[in-house]
C-alpha positions, 0 to 999 in steps of 0.5 A: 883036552889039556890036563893042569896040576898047580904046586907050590903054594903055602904059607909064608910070612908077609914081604916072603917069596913063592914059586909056583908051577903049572904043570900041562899034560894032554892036548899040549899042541893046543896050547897058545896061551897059559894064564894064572888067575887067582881067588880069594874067599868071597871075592871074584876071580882075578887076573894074574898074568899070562904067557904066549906058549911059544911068543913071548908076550907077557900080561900082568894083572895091576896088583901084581905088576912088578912083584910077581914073574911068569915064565915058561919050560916048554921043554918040562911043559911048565909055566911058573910064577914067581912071586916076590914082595908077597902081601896078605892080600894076595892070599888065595888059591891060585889057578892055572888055565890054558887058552887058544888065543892070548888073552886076559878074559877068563871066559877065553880059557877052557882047561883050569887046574884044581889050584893051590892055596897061597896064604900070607900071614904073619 
């Protein structure tokens, strides 16, 4: 079982910038992918980006490409996403998930965390 506590999120005002972190505990020699996903109220969960726990294959979701930055500490057991050029609708709650395999598919991921808000607003 993996444990994921996400921090970082708030409001800030549109083309300002936020880090997130994603923070794992637990079964970490079970980790082979880590992944943010995001949802906004009323709308469906989306892809953000993911990261090979230890190969250094990195995805992005289209809407984020070029903004936004996923990293990793495998020393802090922390994956990052650095967002840049924020935009009011990438307003919702961002969540970090950990999977066996790389993978952009939602159902490939099975330890969530309980996610942190992201507001953009003038």
């Amino acid at each position: 079982q993996v444990q994921l506590v996400e921090s970082g999120g708030g409001l800030v005002q549109p083309g300002g910038s936020l880090r997130l972190s994603c923070v794992a505990s637990g079964s970490i020699f079970s980790i082979n992918a880590v992944a943010w996903y995001r949802q906004a109220p009323g709308k469906e969960r989306e892809f953000v980006a993911t990261i090979g726990w230890n190969n250094p294959t990195i995805y992005y979701g289209d809407s984020v490409k070029g903004r936004f930055t996923i990293s990793r500490d495998n020393g802090q057991n922390t994956v990052y996403l650095q967002m840049n050029s924020l935009k009011p609708e990438d307003t919702a709650v961002y969540y970090c998930a950990t999977a066996l395999t790389l993978s952009i598919r939602g159902g490939d991921y099975k330890s969530w965390g309980q996610g942190t808000q992201v507001t953009v607003s003038s």
